[in-house]
SEMARKE-642663 format. One record per residue (C-alpha): residue number from 1; residue in three letters; x, y negated, z negated. Coordinates in steps of 0.02 Angstrom, whole numbers, m for minus. Each point is the difference from the previous one (the first is absolute). Example, Ala and Ser with C-alpha at 12.3 -4.5 7.8 and 13.67 -1.06 7.14 Angstrom:
% residues 2
<rec seq="1" type="ALA" X="615" Y="225" Z="m390"/>
<rec seq="2" type="SER" X="69" Y="m172" Z="33"/>
% end
This chain:
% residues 257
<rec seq="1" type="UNK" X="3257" Y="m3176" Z="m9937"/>
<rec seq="2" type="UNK" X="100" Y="m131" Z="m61"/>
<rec seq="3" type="UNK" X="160" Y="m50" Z="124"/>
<rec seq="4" type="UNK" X="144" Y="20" Z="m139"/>
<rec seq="5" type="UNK" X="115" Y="m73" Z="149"/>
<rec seq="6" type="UNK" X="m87" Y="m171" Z="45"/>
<rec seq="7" type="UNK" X="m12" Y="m75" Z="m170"/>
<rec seq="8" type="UNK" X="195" Y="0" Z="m18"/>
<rec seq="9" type="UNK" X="19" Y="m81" Z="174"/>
<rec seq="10" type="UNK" X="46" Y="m212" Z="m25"/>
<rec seq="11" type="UNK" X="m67" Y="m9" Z="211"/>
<rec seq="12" type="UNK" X="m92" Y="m131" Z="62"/>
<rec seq="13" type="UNK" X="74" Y="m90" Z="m172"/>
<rec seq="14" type="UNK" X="76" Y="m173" Z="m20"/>
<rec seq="15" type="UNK" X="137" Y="7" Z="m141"/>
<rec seq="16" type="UNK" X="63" Y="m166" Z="m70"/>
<rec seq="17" type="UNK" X="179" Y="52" Z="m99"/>
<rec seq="18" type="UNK" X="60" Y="m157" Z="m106"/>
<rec seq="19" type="UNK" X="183" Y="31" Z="m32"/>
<rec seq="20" type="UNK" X="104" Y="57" Z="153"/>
<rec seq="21" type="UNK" X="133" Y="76" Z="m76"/>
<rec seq="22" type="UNK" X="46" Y="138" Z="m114"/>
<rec seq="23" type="UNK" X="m169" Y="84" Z="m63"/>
<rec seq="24" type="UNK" X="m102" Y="m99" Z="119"/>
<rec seq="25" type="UNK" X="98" Y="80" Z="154"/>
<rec seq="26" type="UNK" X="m25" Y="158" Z="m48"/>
<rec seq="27" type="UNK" X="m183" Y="0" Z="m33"/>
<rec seq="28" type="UNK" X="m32" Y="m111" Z="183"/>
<rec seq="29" type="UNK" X="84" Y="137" Z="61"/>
<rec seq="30" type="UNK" X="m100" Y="132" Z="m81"/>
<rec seq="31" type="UNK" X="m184" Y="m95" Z="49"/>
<rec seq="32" type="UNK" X="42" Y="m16" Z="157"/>
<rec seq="33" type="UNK" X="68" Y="171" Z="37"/>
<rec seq="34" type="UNK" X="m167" Y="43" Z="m50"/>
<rec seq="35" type="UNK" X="m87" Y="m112" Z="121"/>
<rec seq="36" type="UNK" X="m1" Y="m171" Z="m48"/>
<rec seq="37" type="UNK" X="28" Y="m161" Z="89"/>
<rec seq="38" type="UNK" X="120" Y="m89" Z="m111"/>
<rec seq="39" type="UNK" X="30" Y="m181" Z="m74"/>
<rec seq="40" type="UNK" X="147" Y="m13" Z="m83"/>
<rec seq="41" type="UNK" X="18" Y="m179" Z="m108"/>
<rec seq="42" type="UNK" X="173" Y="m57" Z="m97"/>
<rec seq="43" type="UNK" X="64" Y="m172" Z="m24"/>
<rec seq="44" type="UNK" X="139" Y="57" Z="138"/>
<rec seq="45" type="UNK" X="m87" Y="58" Z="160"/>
<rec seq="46" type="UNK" X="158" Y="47" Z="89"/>
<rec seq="47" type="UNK" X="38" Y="131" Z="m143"/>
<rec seq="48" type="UNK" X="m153" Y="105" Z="81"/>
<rec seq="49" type="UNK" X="83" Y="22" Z="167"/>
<rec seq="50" type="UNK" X="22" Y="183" Z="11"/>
<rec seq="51" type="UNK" X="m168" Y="25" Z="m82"/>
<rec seq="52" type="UNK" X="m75" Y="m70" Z="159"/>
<rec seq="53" type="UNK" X="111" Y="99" Z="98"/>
<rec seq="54" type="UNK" X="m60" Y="161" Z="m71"/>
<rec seq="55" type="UNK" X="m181" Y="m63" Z="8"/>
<rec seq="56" type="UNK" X="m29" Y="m42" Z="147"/>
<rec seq="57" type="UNK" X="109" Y="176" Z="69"/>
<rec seq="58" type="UNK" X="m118" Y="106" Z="m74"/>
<rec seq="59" type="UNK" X="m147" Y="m108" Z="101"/>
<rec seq="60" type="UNK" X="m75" Y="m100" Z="m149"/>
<rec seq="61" type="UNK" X="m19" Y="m187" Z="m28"/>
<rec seq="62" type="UNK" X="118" Y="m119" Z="m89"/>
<rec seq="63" type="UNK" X="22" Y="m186" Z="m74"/>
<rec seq="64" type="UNK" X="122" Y="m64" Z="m115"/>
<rec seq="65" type="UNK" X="m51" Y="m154" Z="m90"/>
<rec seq="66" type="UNK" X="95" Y="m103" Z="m112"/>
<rec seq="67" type="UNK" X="m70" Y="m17" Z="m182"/>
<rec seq="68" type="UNK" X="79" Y="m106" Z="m159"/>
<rec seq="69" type="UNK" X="m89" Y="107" Z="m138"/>
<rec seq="70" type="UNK" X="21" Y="m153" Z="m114"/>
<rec seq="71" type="UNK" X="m90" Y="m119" Z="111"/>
<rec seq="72" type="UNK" X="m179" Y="33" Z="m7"/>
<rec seq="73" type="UNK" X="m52" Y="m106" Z="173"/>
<rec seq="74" type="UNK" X="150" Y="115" Z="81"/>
<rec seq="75" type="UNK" X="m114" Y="163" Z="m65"/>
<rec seq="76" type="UNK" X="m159" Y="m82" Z="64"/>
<rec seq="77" type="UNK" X="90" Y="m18" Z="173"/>
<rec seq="78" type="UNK" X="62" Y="186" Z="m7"/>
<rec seq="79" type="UNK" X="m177" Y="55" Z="m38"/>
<rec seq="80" type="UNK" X="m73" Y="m103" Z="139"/>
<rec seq="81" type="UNK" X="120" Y="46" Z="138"/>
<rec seq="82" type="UNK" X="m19" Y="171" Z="m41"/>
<rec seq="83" type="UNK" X="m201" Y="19" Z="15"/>
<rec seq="84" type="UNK" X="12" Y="m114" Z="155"/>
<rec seq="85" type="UNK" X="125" Y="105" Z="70"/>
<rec seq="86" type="UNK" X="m83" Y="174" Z="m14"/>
<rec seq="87" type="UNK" X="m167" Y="m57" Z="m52"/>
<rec seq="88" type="UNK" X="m7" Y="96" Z="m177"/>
<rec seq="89" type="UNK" X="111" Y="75" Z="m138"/>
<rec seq="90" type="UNK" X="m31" Y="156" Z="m60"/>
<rec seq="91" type="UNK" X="149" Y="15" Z="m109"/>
<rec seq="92" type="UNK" X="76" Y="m86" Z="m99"/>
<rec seq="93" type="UNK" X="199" Y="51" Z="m82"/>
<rec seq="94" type="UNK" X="79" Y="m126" Z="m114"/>
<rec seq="95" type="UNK" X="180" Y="72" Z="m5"/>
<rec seq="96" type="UNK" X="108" Y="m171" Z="m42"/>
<rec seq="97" type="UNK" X="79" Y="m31" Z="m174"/>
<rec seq="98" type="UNK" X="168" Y="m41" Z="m59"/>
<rec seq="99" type="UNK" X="79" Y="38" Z="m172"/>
<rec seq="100" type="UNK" X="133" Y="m122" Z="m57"/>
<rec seq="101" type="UNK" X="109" Y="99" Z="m157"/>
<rec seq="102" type="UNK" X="m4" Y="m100" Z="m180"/>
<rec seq="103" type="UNK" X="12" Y="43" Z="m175"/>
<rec seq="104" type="UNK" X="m182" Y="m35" Z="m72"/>
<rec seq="105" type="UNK" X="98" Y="m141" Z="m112"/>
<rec seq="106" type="UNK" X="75" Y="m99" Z="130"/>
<rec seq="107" type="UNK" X="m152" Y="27" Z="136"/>
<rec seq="108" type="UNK" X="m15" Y="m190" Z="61"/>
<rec seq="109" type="UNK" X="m172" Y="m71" Z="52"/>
<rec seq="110" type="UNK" X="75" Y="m13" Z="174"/>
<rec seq="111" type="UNK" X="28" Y="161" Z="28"/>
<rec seq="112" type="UNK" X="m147" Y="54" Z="m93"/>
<rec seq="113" type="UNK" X="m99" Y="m93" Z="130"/>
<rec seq="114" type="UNK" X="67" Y="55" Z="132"/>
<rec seq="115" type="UNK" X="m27" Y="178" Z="m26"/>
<rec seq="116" type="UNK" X="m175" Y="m1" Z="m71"/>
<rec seq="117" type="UNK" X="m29" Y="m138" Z="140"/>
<rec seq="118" type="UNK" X="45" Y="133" Z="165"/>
<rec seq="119" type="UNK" X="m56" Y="179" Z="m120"/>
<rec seq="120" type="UNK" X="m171" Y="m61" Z="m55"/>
<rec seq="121" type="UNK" X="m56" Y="m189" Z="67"/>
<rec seq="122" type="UNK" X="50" Y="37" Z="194"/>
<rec seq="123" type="UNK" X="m60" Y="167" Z="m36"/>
<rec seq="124" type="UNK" X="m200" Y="m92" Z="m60"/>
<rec seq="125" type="UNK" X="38" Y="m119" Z="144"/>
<rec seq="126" type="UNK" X="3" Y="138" Z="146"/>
<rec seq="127" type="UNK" X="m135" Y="103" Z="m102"/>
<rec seq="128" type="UNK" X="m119" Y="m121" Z="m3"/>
<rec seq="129" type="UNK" X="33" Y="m88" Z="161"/>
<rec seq="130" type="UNK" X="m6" Y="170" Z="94"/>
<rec seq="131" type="UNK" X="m143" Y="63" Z="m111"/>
<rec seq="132" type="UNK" X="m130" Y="m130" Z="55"/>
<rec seq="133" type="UNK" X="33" Y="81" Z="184"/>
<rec seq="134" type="UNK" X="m27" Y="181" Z="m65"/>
<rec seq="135" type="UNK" X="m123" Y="m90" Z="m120"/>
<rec seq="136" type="UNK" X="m109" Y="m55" Z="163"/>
<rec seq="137" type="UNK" X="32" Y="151" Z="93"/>
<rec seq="138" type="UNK" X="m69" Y="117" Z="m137"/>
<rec seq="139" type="UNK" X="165" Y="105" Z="8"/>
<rec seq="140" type="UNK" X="176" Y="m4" Z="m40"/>
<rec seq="141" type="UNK" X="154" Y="97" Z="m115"/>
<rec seq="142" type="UNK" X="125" Y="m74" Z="m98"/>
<rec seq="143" type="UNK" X="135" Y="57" Z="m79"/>
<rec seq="144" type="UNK" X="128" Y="m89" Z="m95"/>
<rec seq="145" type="UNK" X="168" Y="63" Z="m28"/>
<rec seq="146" type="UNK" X="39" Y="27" Z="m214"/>
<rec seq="147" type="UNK" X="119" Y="57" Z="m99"/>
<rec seq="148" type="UNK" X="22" Y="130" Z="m130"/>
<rec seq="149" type="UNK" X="91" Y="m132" Z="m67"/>
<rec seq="150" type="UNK" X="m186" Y="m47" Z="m34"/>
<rec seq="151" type="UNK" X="m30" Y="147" Z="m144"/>
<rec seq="152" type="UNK" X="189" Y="18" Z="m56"/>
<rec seq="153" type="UNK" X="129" Y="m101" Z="m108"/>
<rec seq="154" type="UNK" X="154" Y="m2" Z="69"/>
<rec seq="155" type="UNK" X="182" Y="m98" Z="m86"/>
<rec seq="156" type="UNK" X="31" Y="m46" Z="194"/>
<rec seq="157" type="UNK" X="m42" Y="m209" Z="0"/>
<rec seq="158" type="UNK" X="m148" Y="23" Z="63"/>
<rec seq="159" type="UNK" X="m123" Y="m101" Z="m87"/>
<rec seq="160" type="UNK" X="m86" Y="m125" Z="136"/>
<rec seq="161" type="UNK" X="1" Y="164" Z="106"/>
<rec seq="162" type="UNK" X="m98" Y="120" Z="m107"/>
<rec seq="163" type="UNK" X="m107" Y="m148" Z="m52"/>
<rec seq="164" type="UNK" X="m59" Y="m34" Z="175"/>
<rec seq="165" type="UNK" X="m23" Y="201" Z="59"/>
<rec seq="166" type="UNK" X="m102" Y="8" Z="m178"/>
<rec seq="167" type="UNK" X="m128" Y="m140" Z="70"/>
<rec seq="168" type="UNK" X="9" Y="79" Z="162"/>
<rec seq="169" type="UNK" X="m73" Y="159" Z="m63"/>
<rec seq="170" type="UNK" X="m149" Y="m99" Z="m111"/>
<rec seq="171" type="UNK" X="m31" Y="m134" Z="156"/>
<rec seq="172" type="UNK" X="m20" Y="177" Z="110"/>
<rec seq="173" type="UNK" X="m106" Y="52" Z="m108"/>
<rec seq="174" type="UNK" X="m129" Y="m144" Z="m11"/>
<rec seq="175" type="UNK" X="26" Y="m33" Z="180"/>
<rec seq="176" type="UNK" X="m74" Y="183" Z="23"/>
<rec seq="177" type="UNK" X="m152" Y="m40" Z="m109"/>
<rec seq="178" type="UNK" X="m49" Y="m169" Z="84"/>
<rec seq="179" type="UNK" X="m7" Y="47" Z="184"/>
<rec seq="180" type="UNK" X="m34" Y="192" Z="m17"/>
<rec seq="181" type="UNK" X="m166" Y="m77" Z="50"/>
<rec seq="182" type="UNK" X="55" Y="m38" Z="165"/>
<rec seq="183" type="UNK" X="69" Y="155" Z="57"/>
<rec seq="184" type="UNK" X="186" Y="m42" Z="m46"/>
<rec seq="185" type="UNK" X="114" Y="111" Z="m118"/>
<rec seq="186" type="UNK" X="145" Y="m70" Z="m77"/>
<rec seq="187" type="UNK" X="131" Y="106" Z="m83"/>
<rec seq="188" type="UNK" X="198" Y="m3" Z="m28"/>
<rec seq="189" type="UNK" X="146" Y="105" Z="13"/>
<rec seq="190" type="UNK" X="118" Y="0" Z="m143"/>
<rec seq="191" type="UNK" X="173" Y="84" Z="63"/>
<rec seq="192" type="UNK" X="162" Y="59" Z="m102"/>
<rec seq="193" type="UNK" X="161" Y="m81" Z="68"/>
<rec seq="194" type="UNK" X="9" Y="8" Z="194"/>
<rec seq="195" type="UNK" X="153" Y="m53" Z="104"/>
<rec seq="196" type="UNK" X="m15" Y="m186" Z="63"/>
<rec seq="197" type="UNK" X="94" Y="m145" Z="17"/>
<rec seq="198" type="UNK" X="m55" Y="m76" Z="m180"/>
<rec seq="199" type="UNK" X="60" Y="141" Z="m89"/>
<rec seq="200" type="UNK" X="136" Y="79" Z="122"/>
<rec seq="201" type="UNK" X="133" Y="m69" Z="m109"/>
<rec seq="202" type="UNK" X="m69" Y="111" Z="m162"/>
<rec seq="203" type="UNK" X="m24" Y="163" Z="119"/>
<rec seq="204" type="UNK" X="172" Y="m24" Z="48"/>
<rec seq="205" type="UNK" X="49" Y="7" Z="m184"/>
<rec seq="206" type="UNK" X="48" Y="186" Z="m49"/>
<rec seq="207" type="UNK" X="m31" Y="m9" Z="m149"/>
<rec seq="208" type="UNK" X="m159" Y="m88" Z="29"/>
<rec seq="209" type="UNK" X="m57" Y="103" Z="112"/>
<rec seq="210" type="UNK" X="53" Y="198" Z="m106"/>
<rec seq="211" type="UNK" X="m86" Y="m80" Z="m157"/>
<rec seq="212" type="UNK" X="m172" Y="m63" Z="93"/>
<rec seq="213" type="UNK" X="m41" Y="167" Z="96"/>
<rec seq="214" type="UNK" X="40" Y="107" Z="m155"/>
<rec seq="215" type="UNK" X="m148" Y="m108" Z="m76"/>
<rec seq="216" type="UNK" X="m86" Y="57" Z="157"/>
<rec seq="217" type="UNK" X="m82" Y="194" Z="m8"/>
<rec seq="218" type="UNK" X="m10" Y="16" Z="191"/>
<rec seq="219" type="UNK" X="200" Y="m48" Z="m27"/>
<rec seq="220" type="UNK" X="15" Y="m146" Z="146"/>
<rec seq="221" type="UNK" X="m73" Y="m166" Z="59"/>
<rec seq="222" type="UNK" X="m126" Y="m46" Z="92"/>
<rec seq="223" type="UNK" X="11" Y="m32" Z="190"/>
<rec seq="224" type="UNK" X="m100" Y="m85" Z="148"/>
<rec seq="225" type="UNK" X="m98" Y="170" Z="47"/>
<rec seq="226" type="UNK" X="m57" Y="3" Z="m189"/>
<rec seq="227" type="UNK" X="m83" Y="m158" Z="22"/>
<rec seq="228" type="UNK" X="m58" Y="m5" Z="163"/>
<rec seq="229" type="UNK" X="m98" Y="158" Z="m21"/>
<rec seq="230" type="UNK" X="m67" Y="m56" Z="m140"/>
<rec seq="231" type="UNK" X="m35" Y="m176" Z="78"/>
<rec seq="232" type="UNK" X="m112" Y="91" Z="149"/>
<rec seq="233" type="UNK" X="m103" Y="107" Z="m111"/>
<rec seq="234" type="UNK" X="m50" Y="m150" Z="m134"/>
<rec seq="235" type="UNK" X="m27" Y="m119" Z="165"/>
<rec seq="236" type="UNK" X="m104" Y="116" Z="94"/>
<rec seq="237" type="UNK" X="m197" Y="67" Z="m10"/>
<rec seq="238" type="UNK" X="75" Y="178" Z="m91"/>
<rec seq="239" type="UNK" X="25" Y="m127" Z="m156"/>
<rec seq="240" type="UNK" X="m177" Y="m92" Z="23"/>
<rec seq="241" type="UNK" X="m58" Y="40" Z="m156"/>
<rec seq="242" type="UNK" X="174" Y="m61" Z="m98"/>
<rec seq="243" type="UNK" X="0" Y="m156" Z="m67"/>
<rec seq="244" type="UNK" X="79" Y="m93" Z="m149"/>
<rec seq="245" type="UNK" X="153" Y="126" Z="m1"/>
<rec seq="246" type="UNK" X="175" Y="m15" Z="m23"/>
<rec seq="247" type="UNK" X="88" Y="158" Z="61"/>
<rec seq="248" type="UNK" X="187" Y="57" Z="m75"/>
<rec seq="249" type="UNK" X="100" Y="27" Z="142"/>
<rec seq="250" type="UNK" X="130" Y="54" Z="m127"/>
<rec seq="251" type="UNK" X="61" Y="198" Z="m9"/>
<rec seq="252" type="UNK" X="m71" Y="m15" Z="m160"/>
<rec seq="253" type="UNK" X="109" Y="m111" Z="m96"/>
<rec seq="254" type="UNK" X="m177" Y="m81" Z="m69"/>
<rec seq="255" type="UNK" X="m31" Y="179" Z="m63"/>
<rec seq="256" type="UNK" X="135" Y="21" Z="m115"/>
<rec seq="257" type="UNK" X="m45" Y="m175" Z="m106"/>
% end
């Protein structure tokens, strides 16, 4: 009889979660309610504090490291702290990105740079620095954090943005093909608007907010249980045969296109 129960269970799991705050918090959370021990890596450590609080309450293992995404020795060092810390990774969750708001005309190389620079080149940086660990252990998930900003236009100023969750979804895609040899899946999660502090400032909006969940056929946003539940089933051994997949975490809005 196959145990139905065990494969969703993260224990005995080390979780790595790039990006403490915002999406990244809630799917930490998520893993290690589910039995992980958790790393938690953002370019401010301190930010993480109550993150290790609840960790290490509910009996589980914690480190914060410090990580500069756009620094690629700074990623090496986050890699190699973390495997000599708790000897392996298992998981893998690159949750950081930024979105800076510019008409597609006046989009400056600067800015351009910085947000494909965090989105997509600090998002290869951790994948490939953590992958040669899950690479040598014959095991490991990833799962990168899209957009449906990805698949859909939008007249919002957000060119660099969609750009960068579009390359996401094709680099998750390859990634999936080149180490599926290895035992390692590698898929993405590509979310409708959810409340955090990038885009609190639109939520807060009204008008904003009336217009984007009529769009939206389950009529709201999405929220931290959305993606955390979503997070433990793609990073544990129920989704070991699920690879190369972005997943609309959405209420449909992808439907109605």
């Amino acid at each position: 009889m196959i145990d139905f129960k065990s494969v969703f269970s993260l224990d005995g799991k080390t979780a790595l979660v790039v990006g403490g705050g915002g999406l990244g918090r809630a799917i930490a959370s998520a893993l290690m309610q589910n039995g992980a021990d958790l790393i938690m890596a953002d370019i401010n450590p301190s930010a993480m504090d109550d993150a290790k609080a609840e960790t290490e309450a509910a009996g589980k293992r914690f480190l914060a490291l410090g990580v500069d995404l756009l620094d690629e020795a700074s990623v090496n060092r986050m890699a190699a702290e973390a495997k000599s810390e708790f000897g392996r990774i298992d998981i893998l969750v690159n949750a950081a990105g930024i979105n800076i708001l510019k008409r597609a005309e006046e989009y400056d190389g600067a800015s351009w740079d910085k947000v494909l620079g965090i989105n997509l080149r600090g998002l290869h940086l951790t994948t490939r620095a953590v992958g040669r660990v899950m690479i040598e252990q014959k095991y490991g998930r990833i799962l990168s954090i899209s957009s449906v900003k990805a698949f859909i236009g939008t007249d919002q100023d957000y060119t660099a943005y969609c750009a960068s969750k579009g390359a996401v979804n094709a680099y998750t895609r390859q990634i999936a093909c080149e180490w599926g040899r290895y035992g390692i899946t590698c898929n993405a999660i590509a979310p409708t608007f959810t409340r955090t502090p990038i885009n609190a400032f639109q939520l807060d909006d009204q008008d904003f907010y009336r217009t984007l969940v009529d769009r939206i056929p389950l009529h709201r946003i999405c929220t931290a249980k959305d993606l955390g539940c979503t997070a433990v089933f793609l990073c544990s051994d129920a989704a070991e045969f699920i690879t190369g997949q972005i997943l609309c975490v959405d209420g449909g809005i992808t439907a109605k296109q």
